[in-house]
mmCIF file of the C-alpha atoms, coordinates in Angstrom:
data_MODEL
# 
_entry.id   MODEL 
# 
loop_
_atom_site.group_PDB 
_atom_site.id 
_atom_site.type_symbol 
_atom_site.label_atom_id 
_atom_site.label_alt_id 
_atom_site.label_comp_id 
_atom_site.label_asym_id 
_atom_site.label_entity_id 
_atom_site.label_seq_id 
_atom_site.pdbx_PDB_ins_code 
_atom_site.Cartn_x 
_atom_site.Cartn_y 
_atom_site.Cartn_z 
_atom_site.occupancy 
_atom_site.B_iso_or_equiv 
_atom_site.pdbx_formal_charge 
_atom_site.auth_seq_id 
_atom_site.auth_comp_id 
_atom_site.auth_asym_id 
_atom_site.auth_atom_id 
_atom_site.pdbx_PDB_model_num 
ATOM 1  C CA . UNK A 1 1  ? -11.697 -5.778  13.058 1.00 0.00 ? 1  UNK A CA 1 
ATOM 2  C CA . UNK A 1 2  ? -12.727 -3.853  9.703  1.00 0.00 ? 2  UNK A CA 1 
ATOM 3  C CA . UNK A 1 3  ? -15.086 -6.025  7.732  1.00 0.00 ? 3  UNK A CA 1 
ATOM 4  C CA . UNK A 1 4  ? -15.370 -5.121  4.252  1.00 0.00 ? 4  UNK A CA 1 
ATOM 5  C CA . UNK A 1 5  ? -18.812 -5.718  2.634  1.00 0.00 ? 5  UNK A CA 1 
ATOM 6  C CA . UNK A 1 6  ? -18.969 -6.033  -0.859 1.00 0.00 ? 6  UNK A CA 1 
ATOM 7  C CA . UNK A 1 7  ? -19.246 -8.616  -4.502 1.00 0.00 ? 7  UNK A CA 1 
ATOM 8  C CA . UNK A 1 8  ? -16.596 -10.598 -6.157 1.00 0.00 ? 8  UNK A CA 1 
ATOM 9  C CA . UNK A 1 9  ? -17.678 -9.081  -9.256 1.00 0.00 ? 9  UNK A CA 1 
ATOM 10 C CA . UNK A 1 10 ? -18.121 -5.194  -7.789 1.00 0.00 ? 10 UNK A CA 1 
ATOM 11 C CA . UNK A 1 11 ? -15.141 -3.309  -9.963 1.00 0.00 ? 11 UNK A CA 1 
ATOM 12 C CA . UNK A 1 12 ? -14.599 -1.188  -6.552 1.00 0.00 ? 12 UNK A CA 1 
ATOM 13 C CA . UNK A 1 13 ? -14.106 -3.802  -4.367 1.00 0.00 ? 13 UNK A CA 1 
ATOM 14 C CA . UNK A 1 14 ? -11.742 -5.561  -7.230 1.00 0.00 ? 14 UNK A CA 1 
ATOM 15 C CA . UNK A 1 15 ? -9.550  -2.283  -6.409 1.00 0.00 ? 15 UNK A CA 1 
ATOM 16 C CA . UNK A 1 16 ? -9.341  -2.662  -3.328 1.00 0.00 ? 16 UNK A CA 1 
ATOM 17 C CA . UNK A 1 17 ? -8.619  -5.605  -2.585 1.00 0.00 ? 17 UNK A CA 1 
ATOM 18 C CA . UNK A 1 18 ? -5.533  -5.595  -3.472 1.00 0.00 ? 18 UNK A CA 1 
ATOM 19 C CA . UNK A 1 19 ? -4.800  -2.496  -0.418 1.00 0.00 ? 19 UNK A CA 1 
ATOM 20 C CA . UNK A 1 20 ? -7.265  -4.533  2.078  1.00 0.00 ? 20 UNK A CA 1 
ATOM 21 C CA . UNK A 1 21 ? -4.486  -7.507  2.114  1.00 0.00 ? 21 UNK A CA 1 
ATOM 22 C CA . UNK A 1 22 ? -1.891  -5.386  2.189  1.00 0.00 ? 22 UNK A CA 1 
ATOM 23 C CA . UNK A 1 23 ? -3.412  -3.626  5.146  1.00 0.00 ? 23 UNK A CA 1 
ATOM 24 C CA . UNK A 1 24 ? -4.013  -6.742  7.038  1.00 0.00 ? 24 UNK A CA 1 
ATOM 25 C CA . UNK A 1 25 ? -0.475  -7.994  6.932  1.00 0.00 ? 25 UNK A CA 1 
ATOM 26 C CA . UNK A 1 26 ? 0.360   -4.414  7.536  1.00 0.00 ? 26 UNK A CA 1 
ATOM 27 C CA . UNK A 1 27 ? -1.966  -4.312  10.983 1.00 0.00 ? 27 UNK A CA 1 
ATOM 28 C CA . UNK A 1 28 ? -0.997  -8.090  12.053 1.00 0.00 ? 28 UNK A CA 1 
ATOM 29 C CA . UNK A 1 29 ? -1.221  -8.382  15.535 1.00 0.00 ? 29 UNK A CA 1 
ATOM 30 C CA . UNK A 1 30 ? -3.387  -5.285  16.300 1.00 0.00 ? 30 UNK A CA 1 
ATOM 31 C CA . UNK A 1 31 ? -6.291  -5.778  13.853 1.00 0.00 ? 31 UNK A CA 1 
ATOM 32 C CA . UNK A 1 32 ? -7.983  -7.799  11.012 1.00 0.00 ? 32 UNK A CA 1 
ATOM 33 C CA . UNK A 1 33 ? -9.207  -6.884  8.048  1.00 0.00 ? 33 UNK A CA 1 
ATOM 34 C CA . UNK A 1 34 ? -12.134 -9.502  6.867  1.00 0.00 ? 34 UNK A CA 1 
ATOM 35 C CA . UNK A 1 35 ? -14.271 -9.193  3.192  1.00 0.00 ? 35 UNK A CA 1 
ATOM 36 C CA . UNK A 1 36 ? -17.574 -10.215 2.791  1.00 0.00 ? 36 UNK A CA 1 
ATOM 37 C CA . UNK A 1 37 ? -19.347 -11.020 -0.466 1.00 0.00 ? 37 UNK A CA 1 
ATOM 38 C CA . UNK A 1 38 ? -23.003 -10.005 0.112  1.00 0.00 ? 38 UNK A CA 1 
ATOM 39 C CA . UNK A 1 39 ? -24.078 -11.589 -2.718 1.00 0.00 ? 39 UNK A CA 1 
ATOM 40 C CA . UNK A 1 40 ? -23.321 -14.760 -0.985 1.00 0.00 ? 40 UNK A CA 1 
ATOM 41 C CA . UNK A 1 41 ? -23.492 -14.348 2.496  1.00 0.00 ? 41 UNK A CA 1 
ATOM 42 C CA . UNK A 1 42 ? -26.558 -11.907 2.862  1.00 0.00 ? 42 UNK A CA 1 
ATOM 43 C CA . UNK A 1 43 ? -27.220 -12.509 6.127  1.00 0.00 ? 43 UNK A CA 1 
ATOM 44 C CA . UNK A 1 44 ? -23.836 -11.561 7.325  1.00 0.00 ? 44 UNK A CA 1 
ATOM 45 C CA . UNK A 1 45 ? -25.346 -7.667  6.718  1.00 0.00 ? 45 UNK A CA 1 
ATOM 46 C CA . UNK A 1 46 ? -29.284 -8.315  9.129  1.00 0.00 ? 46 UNK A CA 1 
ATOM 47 C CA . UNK A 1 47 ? -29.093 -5.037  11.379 1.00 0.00 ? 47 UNK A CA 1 
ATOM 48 C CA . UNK A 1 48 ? -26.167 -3.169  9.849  1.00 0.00 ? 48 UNK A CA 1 
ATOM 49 C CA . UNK A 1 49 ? -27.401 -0.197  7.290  1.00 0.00 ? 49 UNK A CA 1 
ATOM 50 C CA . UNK A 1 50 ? -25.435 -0.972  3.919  1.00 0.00 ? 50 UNK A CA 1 
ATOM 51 C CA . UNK A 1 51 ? -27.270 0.737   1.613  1.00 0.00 ? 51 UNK A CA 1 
ATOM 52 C CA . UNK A 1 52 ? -24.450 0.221   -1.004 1.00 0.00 ? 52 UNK A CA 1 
ATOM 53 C CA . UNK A 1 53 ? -21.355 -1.451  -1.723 1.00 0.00 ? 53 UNK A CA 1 
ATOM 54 C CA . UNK A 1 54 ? -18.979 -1.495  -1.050 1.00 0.00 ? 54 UNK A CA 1 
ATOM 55 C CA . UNK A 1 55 ? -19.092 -0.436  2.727  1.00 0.00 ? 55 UNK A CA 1 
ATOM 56 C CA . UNK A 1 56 ? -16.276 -0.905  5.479  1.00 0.00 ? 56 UNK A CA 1 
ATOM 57 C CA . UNK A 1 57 ? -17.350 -1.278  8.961  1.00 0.00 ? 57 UNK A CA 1 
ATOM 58 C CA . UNK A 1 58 ? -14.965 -1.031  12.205 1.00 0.00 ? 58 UNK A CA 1 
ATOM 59 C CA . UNK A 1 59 ? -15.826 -3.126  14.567 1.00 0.00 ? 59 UNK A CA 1 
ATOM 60 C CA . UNK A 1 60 ? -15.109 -3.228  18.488 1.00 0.00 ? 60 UNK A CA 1 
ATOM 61 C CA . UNK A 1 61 ? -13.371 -6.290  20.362 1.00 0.00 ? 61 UNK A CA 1 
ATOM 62 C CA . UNK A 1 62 ? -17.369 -7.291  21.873 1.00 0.00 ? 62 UNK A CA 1 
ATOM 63 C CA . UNK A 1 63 ? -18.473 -7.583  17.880 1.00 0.00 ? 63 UNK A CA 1 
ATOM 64 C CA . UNK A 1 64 ? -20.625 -4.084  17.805 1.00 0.00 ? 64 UNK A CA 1 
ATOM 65 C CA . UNK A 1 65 ? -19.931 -1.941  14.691 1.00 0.00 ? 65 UNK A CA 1 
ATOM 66 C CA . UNK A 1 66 ? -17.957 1.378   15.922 1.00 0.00 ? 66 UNK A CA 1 
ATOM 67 C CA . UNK A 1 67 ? -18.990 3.320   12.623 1.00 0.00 ? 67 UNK A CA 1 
ATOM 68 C CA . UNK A 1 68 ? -19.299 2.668   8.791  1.00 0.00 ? 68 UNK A CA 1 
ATOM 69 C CA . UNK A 1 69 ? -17.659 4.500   6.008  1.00 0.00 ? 69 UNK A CA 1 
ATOM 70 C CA . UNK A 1 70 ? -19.263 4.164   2.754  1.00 0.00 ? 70 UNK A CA 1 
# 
């Protein structure tokens, strides 16, 4: 899974999303690709370092994060 943290109203993210659906239809079947808006689900972030946004995080199939890329 690849979990996108980041704001409805953060211009990046408005960018992107546009490539993050198109890269979750394109991975269908092998992985998803999930955003979060931190601004309204804060506590989706407790333990994970974001220290800006936005931030993409892989995760494995047991829920731990395999490595962010900010």
């Amino acid at each position: 899974m690849i979990v996108d943290f980041g704001a409805d109203s953060c211009d990046p993210y408005k960018k992107m999303a546009p490539l993050l659906i198109e890269l979750n239809q394109e991975l269908r079947g092998k992985a998803v690709v999930k955003f979060v808006d931190v601004w309204k689900n804060g506590q989706a972030t407790a333990g994970l370092p974001i220290q800006a946004i936005p931030t993409q995080f892989f995760f494995n199939e047991d829920g731990s994060p395999m490595c962010p890329l900010i």
